[in-house]
C-alpha positions in Angstrom: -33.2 20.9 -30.6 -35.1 22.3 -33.4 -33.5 20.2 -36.3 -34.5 16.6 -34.6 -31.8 14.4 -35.3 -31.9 10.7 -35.5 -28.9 10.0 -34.7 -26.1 10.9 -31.7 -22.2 10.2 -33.1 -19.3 10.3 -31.0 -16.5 8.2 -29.8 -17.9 8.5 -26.1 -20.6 5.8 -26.7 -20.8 4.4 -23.1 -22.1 7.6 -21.8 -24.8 7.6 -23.5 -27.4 4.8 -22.4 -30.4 3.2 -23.2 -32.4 5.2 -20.9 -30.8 8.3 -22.8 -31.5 6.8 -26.4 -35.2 6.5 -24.9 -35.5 9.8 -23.4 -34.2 11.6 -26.5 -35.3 9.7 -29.5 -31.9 9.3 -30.7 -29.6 6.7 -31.7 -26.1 6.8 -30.9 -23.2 4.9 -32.3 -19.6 5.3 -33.4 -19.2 6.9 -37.0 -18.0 3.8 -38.4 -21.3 1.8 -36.7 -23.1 4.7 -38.2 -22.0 3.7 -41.5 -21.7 -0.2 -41.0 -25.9 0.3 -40.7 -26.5 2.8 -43.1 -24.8 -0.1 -45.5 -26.3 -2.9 -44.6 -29.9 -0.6 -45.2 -28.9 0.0 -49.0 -28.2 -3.7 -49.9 
């Protein structure tokens, strides 16, 4: 993908694995995980 993302939302997080996360450089997670890290990275 030409943008590079970082991260991989959905609410389908059990197909994509480790070996996935690894191959692609992303990091997938649920919205509200999404936003349960990106808050505990600002305090």
């Amino acid at each position: 993908m030409t943008s590079k993302p970082d991260w991989s939302l959905t609410h389908n997080t059990k197909h994509f694995i480790q070996a996935v996360a690894k191959r692609t450089g992303l990091r997938t997670t649920t919205s509200a995980g999404f936003f349960r890290i990106l808050s505990s990275l600002l305090c």
